[in-house]
Structure formats: structure tokens, C-alpha cells
N, C-alpha and C positions, 0 to 999 in steps of 0.2 A: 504494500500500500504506500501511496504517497501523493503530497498535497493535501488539499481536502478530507482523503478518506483517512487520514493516519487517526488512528484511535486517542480521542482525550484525554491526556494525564491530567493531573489536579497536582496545585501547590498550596495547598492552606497555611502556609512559614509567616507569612507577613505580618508580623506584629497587630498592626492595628486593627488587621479582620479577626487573628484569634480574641483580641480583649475584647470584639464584640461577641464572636463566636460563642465565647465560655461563660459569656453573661446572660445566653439565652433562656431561657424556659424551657424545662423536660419536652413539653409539645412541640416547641417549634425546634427545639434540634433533631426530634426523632423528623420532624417533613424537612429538614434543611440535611440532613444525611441520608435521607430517599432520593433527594436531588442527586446527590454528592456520588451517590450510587446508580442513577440514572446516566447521569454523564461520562463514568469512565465506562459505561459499555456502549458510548458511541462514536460514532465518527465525525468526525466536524462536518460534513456537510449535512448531517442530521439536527446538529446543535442548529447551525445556522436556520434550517427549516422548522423548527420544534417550535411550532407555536404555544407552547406551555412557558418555554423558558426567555420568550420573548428578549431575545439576542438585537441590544441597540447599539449605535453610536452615540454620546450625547453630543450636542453640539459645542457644548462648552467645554467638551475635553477629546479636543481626537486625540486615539489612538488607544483610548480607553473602551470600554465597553462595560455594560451594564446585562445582568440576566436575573431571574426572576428565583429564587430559589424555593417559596413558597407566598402565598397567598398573603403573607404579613411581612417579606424580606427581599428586598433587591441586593445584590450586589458589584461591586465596582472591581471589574476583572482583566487584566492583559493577557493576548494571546502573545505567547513565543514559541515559535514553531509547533509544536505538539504538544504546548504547557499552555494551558489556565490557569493564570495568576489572580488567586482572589487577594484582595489590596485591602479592600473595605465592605463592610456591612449595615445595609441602613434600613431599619424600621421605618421612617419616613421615606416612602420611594421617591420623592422631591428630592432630596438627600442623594441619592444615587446620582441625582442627575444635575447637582452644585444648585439647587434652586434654595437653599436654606437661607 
């Protein structure tokens, strides 16, 4: 595989997404680790299409991206090559998108 289809790793490292990460609530880390498990059995051009995890650019920050990780959680992610870098996690999905 290559390009597009190369399969999703995940980096969850970055500081400032784990100190939200770890401050979640039992409910929403068990649907924010369904995602997390969702995603490393696809291929990016799935992610890209998965209208669930509504994969943005925001205008206020290329080169970043935004995905949906549940119903109460967006988060603020960079692709590098085959790596999803989650960066940030925000409860206000405004927040995701520098509108705070």
C-alpha cells in the first residue's frame, strides 16, 4: 500500500491533548477510544471519506486538521505521512476551530 491507502497510525504523545485526554469522563473516553480504534483499522482515504469523523481544514490554521472523535469532542490533529498527530482536544468544537 501507498499514498492514501497506507493504514492510520495514531500518536497520542503531545502533551496538551493527553492533559485533556486524562481529564475526560469514564463515558467519553470509552467513545473517544472507539474512535481511536476505529481509525487505526483504516486507511486514509477512508478517514478522508468517513463522514462520522468529519475530517476539516480550519481556515484559521492550514495545515492542521480537525476530526470528530465523539459527539461531545473534536480534535486538532496533523497528518505526517502515515501518523495522526493528535495536538489538542476540545469540548467546545469552536475551540477546535481557534473560534474561542
Amino acid at each position: 500500500m501507498s499514498g492514501n491507502d497506507d493504514k492510520v497510525l495514531l500518536d497520542l504523545n503531545y502533551p496538551a491533548f493527553q492533559l485533556e485526554l486524562f481529564g475526560m469522563d469514564a463515558p467519553e473516553i470509552k467513545k473517544t477510544f472507539k474512535t481511536f480504534k476505529k481509525l487505526r483499522a483504516m486507511s486514509w482515504n477512508e478517514v478522508f471519506r468517513d463522514s462520522g469523523l468529519k475530517w476539516e481544514e480550519p481556515k484559521s490554521a492550514p495545515g492542521t486538521y480537525t476530526i470528530r472523535l465523539s459527539l461531545s469532542y473534536r480534535a486538532v490533529v496533523v497528518r505526517e505521512g502515515s501518523w495522526i498527530r493528535f495536538q489538542a482536544l476540545h469540548r467546545d468544537h469552536d475551540g477546535a476551530y481557534g473560534n474561542k
